[in-house]
Structure formats: C-alpha cells, structure tokens
N, C-alpha and C positions, 0 to 999 in steps of 0.2 A: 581479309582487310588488314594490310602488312602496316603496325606501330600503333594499332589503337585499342591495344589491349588495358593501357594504361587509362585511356578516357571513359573505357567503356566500367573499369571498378571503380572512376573517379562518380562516374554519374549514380553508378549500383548505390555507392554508400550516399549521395547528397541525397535519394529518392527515398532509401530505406528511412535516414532519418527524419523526412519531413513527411513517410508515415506513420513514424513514430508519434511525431508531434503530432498531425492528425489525430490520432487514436488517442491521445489524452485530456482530451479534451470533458469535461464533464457541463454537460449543458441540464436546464431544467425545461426546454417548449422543443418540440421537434416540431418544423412548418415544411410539408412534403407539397410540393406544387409539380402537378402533371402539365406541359405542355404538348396541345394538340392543336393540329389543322384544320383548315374551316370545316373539312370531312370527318373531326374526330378522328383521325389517325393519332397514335403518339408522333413527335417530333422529337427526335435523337438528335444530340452535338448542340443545342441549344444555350448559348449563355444566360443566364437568369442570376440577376443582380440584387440584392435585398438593400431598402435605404429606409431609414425613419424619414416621416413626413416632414418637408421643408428643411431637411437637410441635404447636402450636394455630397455628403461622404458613403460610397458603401459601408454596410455590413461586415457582408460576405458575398463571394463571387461563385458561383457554381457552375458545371455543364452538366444537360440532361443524360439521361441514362437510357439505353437502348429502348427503355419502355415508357420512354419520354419525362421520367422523374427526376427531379433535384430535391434534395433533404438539406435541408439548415438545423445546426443546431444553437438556440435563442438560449439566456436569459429572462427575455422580456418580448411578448410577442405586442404590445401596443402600440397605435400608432405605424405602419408598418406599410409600404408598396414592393410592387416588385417589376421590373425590366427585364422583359423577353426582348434580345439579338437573336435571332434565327436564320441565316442565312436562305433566299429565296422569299420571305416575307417581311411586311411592315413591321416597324419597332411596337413592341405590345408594354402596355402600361396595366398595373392592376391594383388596387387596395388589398391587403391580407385580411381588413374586415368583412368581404364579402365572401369569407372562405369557411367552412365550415370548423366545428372545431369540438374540443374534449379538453379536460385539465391537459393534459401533456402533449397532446396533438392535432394539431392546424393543418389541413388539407385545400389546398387550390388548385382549381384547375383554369390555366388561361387559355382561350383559342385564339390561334392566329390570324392576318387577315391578309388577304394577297396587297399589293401596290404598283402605282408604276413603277418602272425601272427606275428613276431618281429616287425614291423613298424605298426601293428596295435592299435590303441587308445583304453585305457581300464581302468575301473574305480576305479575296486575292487582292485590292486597291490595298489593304492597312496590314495585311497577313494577320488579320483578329476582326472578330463580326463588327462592320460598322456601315448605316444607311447611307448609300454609293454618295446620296448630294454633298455629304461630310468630309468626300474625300478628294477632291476635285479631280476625278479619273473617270475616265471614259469605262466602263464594266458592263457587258453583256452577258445573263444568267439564259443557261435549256434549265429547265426543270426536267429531271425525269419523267414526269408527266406526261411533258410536250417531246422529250424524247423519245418516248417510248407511241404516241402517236406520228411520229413523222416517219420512223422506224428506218434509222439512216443504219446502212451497213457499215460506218467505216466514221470516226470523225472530222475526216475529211466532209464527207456528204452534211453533216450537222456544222461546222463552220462556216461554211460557203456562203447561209442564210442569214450571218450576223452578221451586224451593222461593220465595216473598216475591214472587212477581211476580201480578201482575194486569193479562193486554192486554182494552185493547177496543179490537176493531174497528169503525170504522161502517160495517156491510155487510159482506158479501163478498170475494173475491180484489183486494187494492189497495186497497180501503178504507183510510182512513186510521188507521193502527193505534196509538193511545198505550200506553203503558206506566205505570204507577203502581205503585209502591213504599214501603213504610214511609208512608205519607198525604199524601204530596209531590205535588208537581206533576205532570202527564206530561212536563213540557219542567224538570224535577230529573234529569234519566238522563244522566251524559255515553256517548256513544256513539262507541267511536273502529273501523274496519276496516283492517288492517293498522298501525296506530298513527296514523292520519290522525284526526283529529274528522271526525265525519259528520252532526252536528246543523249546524244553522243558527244564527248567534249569538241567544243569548236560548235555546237549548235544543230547538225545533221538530223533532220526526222522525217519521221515519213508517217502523214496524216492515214495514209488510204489503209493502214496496216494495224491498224487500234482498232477492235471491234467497242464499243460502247454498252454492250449488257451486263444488264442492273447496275446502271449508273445512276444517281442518286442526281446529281445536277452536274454542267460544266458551266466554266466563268471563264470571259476571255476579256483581258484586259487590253488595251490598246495604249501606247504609249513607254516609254523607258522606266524601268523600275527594276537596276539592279543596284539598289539598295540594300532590299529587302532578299532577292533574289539572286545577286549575281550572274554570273558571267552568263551570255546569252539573252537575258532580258532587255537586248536594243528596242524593242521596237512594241511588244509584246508579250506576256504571261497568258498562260491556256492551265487552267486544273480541271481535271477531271474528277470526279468524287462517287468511291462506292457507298450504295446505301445499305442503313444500319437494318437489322433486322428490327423489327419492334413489336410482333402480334404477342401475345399470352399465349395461343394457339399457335404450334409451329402454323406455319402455310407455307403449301409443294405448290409451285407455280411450273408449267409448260406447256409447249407447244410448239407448231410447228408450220410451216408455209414455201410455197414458193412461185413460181412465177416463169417468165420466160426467160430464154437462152440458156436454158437448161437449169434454170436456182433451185437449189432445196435448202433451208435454213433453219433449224430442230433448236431447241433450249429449256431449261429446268434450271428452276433454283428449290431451296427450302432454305427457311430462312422463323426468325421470330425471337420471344427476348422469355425468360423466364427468371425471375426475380436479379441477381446481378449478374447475368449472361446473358448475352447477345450473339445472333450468328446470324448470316447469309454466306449460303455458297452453293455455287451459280457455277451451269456449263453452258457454252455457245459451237453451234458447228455451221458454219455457212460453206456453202461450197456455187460456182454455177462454171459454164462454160465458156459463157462470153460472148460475145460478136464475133468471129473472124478465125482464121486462122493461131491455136497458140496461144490464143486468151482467157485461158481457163484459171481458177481462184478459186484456192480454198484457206480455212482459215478457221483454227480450233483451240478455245479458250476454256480456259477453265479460273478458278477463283474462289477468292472467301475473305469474312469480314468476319471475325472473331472480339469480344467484345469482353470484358471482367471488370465489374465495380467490385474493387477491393477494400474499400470502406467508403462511406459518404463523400470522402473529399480525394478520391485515388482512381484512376480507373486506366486499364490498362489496355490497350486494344492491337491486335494483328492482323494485317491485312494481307494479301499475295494475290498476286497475276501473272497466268501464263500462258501465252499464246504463239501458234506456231503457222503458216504461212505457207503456202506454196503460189508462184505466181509466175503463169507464164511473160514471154518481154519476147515481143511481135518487132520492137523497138520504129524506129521511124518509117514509114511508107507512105502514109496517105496526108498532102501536103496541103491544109485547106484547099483539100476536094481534089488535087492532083497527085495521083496514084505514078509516084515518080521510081519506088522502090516496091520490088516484092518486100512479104512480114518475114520476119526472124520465123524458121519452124520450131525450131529448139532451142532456143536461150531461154534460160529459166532462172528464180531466186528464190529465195528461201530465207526465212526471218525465224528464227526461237528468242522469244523475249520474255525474260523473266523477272519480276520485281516484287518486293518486301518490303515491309515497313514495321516495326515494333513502337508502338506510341506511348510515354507512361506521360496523363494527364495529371497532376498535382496542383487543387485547389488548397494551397495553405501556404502560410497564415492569410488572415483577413487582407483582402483588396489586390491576390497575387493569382497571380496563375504559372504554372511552369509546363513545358513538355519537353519531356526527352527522348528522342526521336533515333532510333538507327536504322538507314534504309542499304540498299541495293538492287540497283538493275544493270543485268545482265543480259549481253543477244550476241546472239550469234548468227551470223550472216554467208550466206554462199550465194555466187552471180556465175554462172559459167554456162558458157558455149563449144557446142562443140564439134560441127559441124560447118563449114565456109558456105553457109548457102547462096548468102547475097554477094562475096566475093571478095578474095583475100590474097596479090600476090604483091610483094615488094619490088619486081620488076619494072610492073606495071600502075606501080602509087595508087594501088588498089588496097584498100585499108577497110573499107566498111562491114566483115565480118569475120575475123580472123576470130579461132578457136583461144580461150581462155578459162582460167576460172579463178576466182577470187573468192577467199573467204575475209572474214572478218570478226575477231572476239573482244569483245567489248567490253570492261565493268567499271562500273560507281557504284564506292561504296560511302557512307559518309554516319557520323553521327551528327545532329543537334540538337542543341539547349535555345530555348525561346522563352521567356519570362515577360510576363505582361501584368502591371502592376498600372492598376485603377485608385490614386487615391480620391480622388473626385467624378461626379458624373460627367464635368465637364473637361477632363484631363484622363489621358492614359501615355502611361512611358512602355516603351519596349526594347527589348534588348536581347540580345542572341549571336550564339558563336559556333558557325559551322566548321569540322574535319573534313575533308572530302580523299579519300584513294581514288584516282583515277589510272586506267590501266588497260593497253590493248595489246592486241597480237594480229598482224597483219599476215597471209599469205597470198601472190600472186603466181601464177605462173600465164605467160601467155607465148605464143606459140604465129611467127608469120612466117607465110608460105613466099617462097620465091618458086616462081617459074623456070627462072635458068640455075639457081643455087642451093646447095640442102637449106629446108628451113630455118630460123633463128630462132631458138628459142630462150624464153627469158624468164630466169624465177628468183621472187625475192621474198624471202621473212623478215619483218620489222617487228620487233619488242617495245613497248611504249611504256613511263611509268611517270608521276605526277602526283605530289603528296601536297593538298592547300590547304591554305588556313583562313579562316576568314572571322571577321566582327562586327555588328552592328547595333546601332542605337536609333531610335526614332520617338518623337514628342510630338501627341495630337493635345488641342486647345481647342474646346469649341467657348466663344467669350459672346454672349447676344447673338448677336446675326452673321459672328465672324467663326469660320472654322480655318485653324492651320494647322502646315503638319512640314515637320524638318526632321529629317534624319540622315544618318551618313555611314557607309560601309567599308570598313579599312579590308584589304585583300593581300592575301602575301602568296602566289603563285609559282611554281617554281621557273617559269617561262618566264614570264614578265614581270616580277619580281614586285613589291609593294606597289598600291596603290589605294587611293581613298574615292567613294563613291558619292558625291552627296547628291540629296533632291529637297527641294521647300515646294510647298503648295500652298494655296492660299483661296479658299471660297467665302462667296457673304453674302448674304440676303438682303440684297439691293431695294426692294419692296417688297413688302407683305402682299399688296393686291387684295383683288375681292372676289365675285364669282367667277368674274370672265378672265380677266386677268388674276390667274392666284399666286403671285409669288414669281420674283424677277430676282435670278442669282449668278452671280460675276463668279468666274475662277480663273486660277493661275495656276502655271507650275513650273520648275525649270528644274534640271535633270540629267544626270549623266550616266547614258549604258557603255556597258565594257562589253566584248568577247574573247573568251582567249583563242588561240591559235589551235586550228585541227590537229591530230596528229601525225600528221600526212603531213603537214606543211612543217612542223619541228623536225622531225625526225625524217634521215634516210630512206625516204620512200620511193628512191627508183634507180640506175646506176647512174645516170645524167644528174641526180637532183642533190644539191650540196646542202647538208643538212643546216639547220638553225637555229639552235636555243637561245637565242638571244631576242624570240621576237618580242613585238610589245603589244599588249592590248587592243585591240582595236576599239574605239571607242564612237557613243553618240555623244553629241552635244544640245539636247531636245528641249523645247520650251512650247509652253500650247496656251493658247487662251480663248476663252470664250462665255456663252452666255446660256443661261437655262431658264424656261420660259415656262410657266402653268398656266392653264386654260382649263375651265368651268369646274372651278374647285379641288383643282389638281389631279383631274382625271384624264387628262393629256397635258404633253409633255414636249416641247419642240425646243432641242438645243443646236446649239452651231458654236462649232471647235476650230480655230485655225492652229496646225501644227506646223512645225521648224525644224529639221531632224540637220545636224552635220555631221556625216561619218569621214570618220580622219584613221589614220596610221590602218588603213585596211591592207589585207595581204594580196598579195597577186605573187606568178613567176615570173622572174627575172632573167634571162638570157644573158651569163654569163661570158663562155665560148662559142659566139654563132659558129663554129666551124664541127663543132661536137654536141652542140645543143643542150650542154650542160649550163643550168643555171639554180635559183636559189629562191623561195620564197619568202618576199620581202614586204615591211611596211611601206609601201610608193603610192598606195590609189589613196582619192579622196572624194566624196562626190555627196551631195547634196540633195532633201527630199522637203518639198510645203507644200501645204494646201489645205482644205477646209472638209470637216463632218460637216454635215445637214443630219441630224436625225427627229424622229417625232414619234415617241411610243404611246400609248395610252389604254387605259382597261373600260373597256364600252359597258363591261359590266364583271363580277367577280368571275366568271368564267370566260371572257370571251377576252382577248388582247391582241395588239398591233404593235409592231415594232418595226421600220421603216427608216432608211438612210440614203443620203447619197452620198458621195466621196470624191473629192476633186484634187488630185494629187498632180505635181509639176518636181522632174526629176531630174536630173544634169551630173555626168561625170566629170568634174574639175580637173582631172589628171587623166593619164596612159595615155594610151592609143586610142579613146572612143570620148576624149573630152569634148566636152561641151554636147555629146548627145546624149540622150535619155536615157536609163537605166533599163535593162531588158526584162520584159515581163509585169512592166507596171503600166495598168492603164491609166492612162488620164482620166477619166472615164467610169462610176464603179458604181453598182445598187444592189441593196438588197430590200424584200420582204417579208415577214413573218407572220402572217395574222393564224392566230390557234382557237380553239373551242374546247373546252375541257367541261363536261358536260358529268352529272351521274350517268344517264343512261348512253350516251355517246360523244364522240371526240373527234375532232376534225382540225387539219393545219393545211395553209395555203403556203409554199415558199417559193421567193423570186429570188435570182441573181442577176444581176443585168451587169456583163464584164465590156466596158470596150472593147478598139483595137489598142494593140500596145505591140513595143516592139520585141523582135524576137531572131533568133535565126535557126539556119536548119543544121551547121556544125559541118557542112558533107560537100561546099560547094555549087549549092544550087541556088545561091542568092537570093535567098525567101529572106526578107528583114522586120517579118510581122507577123501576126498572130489576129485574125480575123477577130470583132467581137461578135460577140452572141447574147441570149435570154434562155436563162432557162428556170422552167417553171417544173415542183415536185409535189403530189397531193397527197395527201395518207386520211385517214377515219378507223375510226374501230364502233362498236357497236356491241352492248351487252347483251346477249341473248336472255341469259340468265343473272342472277350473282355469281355465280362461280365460270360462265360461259360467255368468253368475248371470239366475235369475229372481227377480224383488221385487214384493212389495205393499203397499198399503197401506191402509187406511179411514179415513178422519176423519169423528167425531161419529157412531159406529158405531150408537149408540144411538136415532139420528133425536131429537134433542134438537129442537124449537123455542125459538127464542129471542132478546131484543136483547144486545148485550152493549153497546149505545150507544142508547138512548132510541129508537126509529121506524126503526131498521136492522136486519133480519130478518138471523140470522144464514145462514151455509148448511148446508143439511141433511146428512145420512149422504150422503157422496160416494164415490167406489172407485177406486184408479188401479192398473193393473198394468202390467206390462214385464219387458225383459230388459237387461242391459249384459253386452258381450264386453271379452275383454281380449287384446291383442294385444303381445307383448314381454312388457319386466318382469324380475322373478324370484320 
C-alpha cells in the first residue's frame, strides 16, 4: 500500500496515547455488565452506555467483549442505568440497582429481546448501532440464526429473499451473480465483508462467489448512502459480518452434507472467548456438478476472527477471508426454453479473493468512541477458453466462441479513522477520514480464427493506479417524536477530482396509537450517490479504446418518502416507500472513427428509476417472524440509443418472502421470490428482448437430535421452476441437500 506509511505511524502514536490515557485512570466502583441473548448466549460488539438517572449526558460509552462483557470504571455507582445498542435486537434499558454488588464491584447482566424489523438495531443506515425507525432507511437484517437455517450457498441465494432486491444469476452455482436495486446499476451496491470493500473499483461483484460461513449477521440497506460510504453506494450498502467467538469453553463445530447433482459441502469452525481473547476460525468446502454440461463449482474458504481486550477501554481485533473458486461458464444456450445454442464445454473462471481487516477500538475519554481501521482486498481473476466449440471465424462474422483468456489482479488497500462522539442520549456527531490505494493489472490475450486468413491475434497489459482521499461528517438529533440526520462527504479522487456528498433525512412520530394502531411515522430523505469510473473505462483497455482520465463521477440524485405503520402493539409492521433515483453523467462507449471502430468512454447516458416498497414484517412470536415485500419499479433511459425504453433487467414487477422459526429444539424458513418479466437481450442476434418472470420458492429446517447433534435441510426451487433469470442461462432446477453438524465443547 504505496504512501501510507506515514498515516499508518500517524494513527500508531494517536492510539498509543489514548491508551495511555486510558490506563490512567484511577477509579474507586468497577460496574462489569454482561450482555446476553434471549438464549443466554454472551453478545460480542454490543454498545452499552452508562447515564445517571434523569440525565440525557453519558458517562461512559463502552463495546462488549467477546465474552459479552463491558467494565466501567465509577466514582460513584448511585443512581445509575444502562443502554444496550446491539445490532440484530431491540434497544435494552436497565437500572444498575438491580445488579448485584460488593464495595468495589457491581455486576449486571442484561438479556436481549428480539423486535420487529423497525425497532431493530442496525448498523449500516448510521455506520454506529441505531434502532432502524431512527434512521429513515430502508435496512434488512439475516441473522446468522436464520442463516445458517436457510443454508444458502452463495449470498446471492440469501439476498434474493430480501425485501428491494433482484439477483440475476447467469446460470448456475458461481454464475456471475448482479444485484439490482431501486433501477440502478448492478455495480450501484457498495458491498463491504467485515468492513473491507469487496467490489472492484467502479463497483463489479459477483454475489454467487461469497460463500457465507460463520457469518454472524448480513444488513442490506436499500437506498443512496455515499456519505457515509462512498463511491459505489448508488443504490444500495450489503455488509456482511463474521461472528465473534464467545463460549469460556472453546466449541469445535462441523459437519457435513450434500445432496443432488453431485453436491458434497464439509465445514468446521472452533471458535470461544477466554478472559481478553476471542477467536473463530472457520473452514468451508463446497464443491457439486451442476445440471448440464460444464457446470461444475467448487469453492474453498477458509477464515478467522481474532479478538484482544487490551485494557477496559482498548480492544483490538483481526479479521481475514479467503476463498477460492472454480466455475465452469456453459455461457448462453438455453433461451427461455429455446435451446438455440450448444453450452461452452470448456470455458471456465476462477476467483482467489483475499481480504483483512485490523480494527483498534478506543473508548476514551468519556462519550467518544474511535476506530482505526486498515483493510485490504485482493482477487485475482482468470476467464479463458480454449477451444471454438460453438464457432469462431472472421470470414464468416462468426464471433460466438473464439479462444481467449483473461486475467484480472485486483487490490484496495485503505486505512480509516471513524470517531463517534455521544454528548447526549439524544445527539451523536460522527466523523471520519478515509485513504484508499486502489490498484489493478489487467492481461488479455484473445485469438480469432479466419477461414481464408492466418488468425488475429490480440494481446494486451493495462497497469491501473489511484490514490483517494476522502472526509465525512454526519449529525443525528433525536428531539420528542422527531429524529434527523445530515451529513456530507468531501471526496478528492484522482479521476474526477473533488467533490462533496451530502444526504438529510428526516423521521417523526406522527401518532403514538394504541393497540390496534401503534404508532404512525412519516420519513424523508434526499441524497446523493457517486461512482467512480471502472478501470477499463480510464485507462487503455483495448487498441480501438482512447483512454480517459478525465471522467467524472457518475452520480444519483435520490429522494424517498414514505410511511411506517404499527399494528396490535407494534408486533407487525407495514411500511410503504416511494423512491426517485436520477442517474446522470454515466459512462457508456462512444464511437469515435466508425471507419476503425475506435472510440472512447464517456459521461453521455442519463436515465431515470421510481416507484414504491410495500413491505410488512412482524414477530407472531419471539421465535417465529415474517418479512414480506412488494416493489413496483418504472424505469426509462433519457439518452443514447435505447431512450425512452426501459432499463435492461429490471422488473416492473418484484416479491419477496421470508417467514423463519427459530426454535430450541428446531428451526424452519420458507422463502419466496416472485421476479417478473423485465427486459433483456441475448447479445448474439437472435432478438430475444426479455427475460421470462418466474417464483421461486426455497425450504430449509434442521432439527436437534441431541445438544450437541443437529440434522438440516434444505431444498432450493422446491417448485421445479424453469427458468433464465439472465437471457440464455438456464437457471438450476429443484435441488436437495441434507446433513448433519456436531457440536463438541461450547455451553
């Protein structure tokens, strides 16, 4: 990470000495509070707030500790509450009088209580724990719980169920999976795992290629928020989160299962917290064959969550993923049900993705919080064919499978600083300044056959490099019934050179209500996402393409409003969102010299996305919940060649549902997707300009044999749905995986 040698001893010496400061502290009452889950689990990463009674000022601000403990050190313990933020559950309120105690030390333990999705704590809307209704954003939370019942191979498969989202796969397991949201882009998602960015600059990712084991929870936010986030967040924010270890007892967890078209899927973690150390680390191996010719997928992760409380108010935690990918690419044939092309035998990819995270948490002084963050992800990519099977001559403007191969090296590196300072319970200011090294290395070579002439062959290396800077401020106010929140992100890119991000939002508790009606709350919000430019599209990326450092941002211009509804005491939940998305200065190619085909990627497109959520969640009971959407989106390109039609691959059209069971003795999840038709094409000449809709329903359960003995299953597309969910990529039929996982340690 080339010039950030100097940030990195700039942060060294600020952390040293505010554990300095820390450490000198002499107090006279230590007040140690455990937070646990309705299961009596500890709960790790937990904010926990100390405030005297009928005062609005913190204390002191603390996170939990892998073994779910926060330590204060008092003065004076009388008088005294405390505020659990816990991300995945309801805000928890406690006296310190009902806590046990001794002259010098005060013990509490608070348990958590689950909630609806509105009164659920989440972290991606404010980037710091705050109950979602506070934040006027759309936030959809898996708990690991519910993930680990649904048992989706891929995050693709676990998105698909949440409310605003639409993936298409092309094909199969490892297919390249996009995501679309509110009429955006698929490369509009910022996507960060463990707090790392996981897209490729310019926004490129691929859902189907993230395994999800021992994920602790995902958040997906819906909506513009590069603020807080930067470039890429048009449309959407997805975090992924690994979980903390937490027993006193290590506990070895694994198992193993599979199912039809040949799946076998094997995994082990050990994992647990022993006084200020915390650890999980976790391996995944999935591998199956497919449907079809050449659709075989494998995919081998490994991982770890490493954790050190270095004093009360310091903790320092390491995180890493790495996983590596084989996927065959059958590429187009089968054309809503019209088998127009044999499959690719041999074209194949290949993903090694690597990502780190070093985290130093510093609670000090009173009502602050700080983290200093240095991450990196890295991947590395190869696409190559090599064989013409389906047919390759330039005589004959036969182009559909000429031999290549392409690699691709990738890395973000970045440091940040995030300080979050609480002087009131009804105020929090935040502030924070990212580095970011962005950095690739392109190699193509490909290779077309002529009939009557020696082949052409073509190869090219592109070097890519991009050093940004970026800064942000953000101010939440909750005042009575009104919560707001302004904040704005200055960006200095070396592509598109300055610019400022800002977003306001604005929610209020329109009526209190009573049983039936509990609570009627208005919000607002207006918003500006950026992305920057590929770099494929700056840089020299072909002999025909004339490079461009001069592009600009491309930007949303997003405003949403709407209303949130409670019913029978706030145990259902029915909101409805209208969104306004305007994307401007987007890039397209531009056809310079039609006589050479040389031209230039430019800011010229501009096109336009509205329309309304409907959702309705609700918890029938502490184990049992529903989360239910519809999405009605209308989408128009104002410019190019395809103005005034619809954007490709967004339905009008759009459902999802989730109802789960989270049981002691067993666990059960129903999910729907309901996609329209939406338009599309097939790329090849064969005037297909749509994309069939479909339903598809996925079942999962597990069941404890024992305490330490579960058996699981699951079905995807129970239904036998045929279908593309990407123009000539068949999707995969009713598949079945069962098994068992043991558990060994623990508590």
């Amino acid at each position: 990470m080339r010039h950030s040698g100097f940030l990195l001893v700039f942060f060294f010496s600020i952390s040293t000495a505010f554990i300095s400061t820390a450490s000198a502290a002499d107090p006279h009452i230590d007040l140690r509070i455990k937070v646990v889950d309705p299961h009596s689990a500890a709960v790790a990463g937990a904010q926990v707030s100390i405030y005297r009674k009928d005062e609005a000022s913190p204390l002191q601000v603390r996170s939990t500790s892998g073994e779910g403990e926060a330590i204060f050190h008092l003065d004076n313990a009388a008088g005294l509450r405390a505020q659990v933020l816990a991300p995945g559950f309801a805000v928890a309120w406690s006296d310190v009088e009902n806590a046990s105690s001794s002259a010098t030390l005060i013990k509490l333990q608070i348990a958590l209580q689950m909630a609806t999705a509105p009164e659920t704590v989440v972290v991606t809307a404010t980037r710091t724990p705050a109950p979602e209704q506070e934040t006027a954003s759309s936030v959809s939370l898996l708990s690991g719980a519910a993930i680990e019942t649904m048992q989706p191979t891929s995050g693709a498969d676990a998105l698909r169920f949440l409310p605003g989202a639409v993936v298409n796969v092309a094909g199969q397991r490892g297919g390249l999976g996009s995501l679309f949201v509110r009429g955006g882009d698929s490369r509009y998602n910022k996507v960060l795992i463990d707090g790392v960015p996981a897209t490729d600059p310019g926004g490129t990712f691929n859902a189907s290629t993230v395994p999800l084991a021992e994920t602790d929870r995902l958040e997906f936010l819906r909506g513009a928020q590069s603020t807080l986030y930067g470039s890429d967040a048009m449309t959407s924010v997805v975090q992924i989160f690994t979980r903390n270890g937490t027993t006193e007892t290590p506990e070895l967890r694994f198992g193993a299962d599979g199912g039809t078209f040949g799946t076998a899927h094997g995994f082990a973690s050990l994992a647990g917290a022993q006084s200020s150390f915390d650890y999980d680390l976790f391996a995944d191996q999935f591998n199956t064959n497919g449907q079809g010719p050449n659709a075989d997928y494998t995919n081998a992760l490994q991982g770890g969550n490493v954790g050190v409380q270095l004093n009360q108010r310091v903790l320092f935690r390491l995180r890493a993923r790495h996983s590596n990918s084989r996927t065959g690419v059958p590429g187009e044939w089968d054309f809503n049900g019209q088998r127009l092309l044999a499959p690719d035998i041999d074209q194949r990819a290949r993903d090694n993705n690597f990502l780190a995270s070093g985290e130093l948490l510093i609670s000090a002084p009173a009502r602050w919080q700080h983290r200093l963050t240095g991450y990196e992800y890295n991947t590395r990519r190869l696409n190559e064919d090599d064989i013409p099977d389906r047919g390759c001559d330039n005589s004959l403007f036969i182009y559909t499978d000429c031999p290549f191969v392409a690699t691709a090296h990738i890395n973000r590196a970045g440091l940040l600083y995030q300080g979050d300072y609480t002087p009131r319970s009804w105020a929090q200011t935040t502030v924070g300044y990212e580095f970011e090294d962005e950095n690739g290395r392109f190699y193509t070579k490909s290779v077309t056959l002529d009939s009557q002439n020696p082949p052409f062959i073509f190869i090219q290396y592109i070097p890519a490099v991009w050093l940004n800077h970026s800064a942000y401020v953000q101010q939440r106010l909750n005042w009575r019934r009104l919560s707001a929140i302004a904040g704005v992100r200055y960006v200095h890119h070396e592509t598109f050179g300055n610019k400022a991000v800002p977003r306001v939002a604005l929610t209020s508790l329109a009526l209190k209500g009573k049983s039936f009606f509990s609570g009627t709350r208005l919000r607002f919000s207006y918003a500006t996402g950026i992305k920057e430019p590929r770099f494929e599209e700056a840089f020299p990326s072909g002999s025909e393409i004339i490079p461009n450092f001069n592009l600009k941002a491309e930007e949303n211009r997003a405003f949403e409003t709407g209303f949130e509804q409670g019913f029978f005491g706030g145990k259902y939940q029915l909101s409805g969102v209208y969104f306004n998305n305007l994307f401007h200065n987007q890039i397209n190619f531009v056809i310079v010299d039609p006589m050479t085909f040389t031209g230039q990627y430019q800011n010229i497109n501009k096109s336009m996305a509205h329309g309304a959520e409907l959702q309705l969640s609700g918890r029938l009971s502490s184990r049992f919940s529903l989360d239910g959407a519809y999405v009605y989106t209308s989408t128009e390109a104002l410019t190019g060649a395809s103005k005034d039609q619809p954007l490709l691959r967004r339905p009008k059209h759009s459902g999802n549902l989730l109802l789960t069971y989270l049981g002691s003795r067993w666990g059960a999840n129903l999910g729907g997707t309901f996609v329209g038709r939406r338009p599309d094409s097939d790329f090849l000449g064969f005037n297909i300009n749509h994309a069939a809709g479909y339903a598809r329903v996925d079942l999962g359960g597990w069941y404890a044999i024992t305490s330490r003995v579960t058996a699981y299953a699951n079905a995807e597309n129970a239904l036998n749905a045929h279908y593309n969910e990407v123009v000539g990529y068949p999707a995969l039929t009713a598949n079945f995986r069962a098994g068992v996982r043991f558990r060994i340690g623990g508590e």
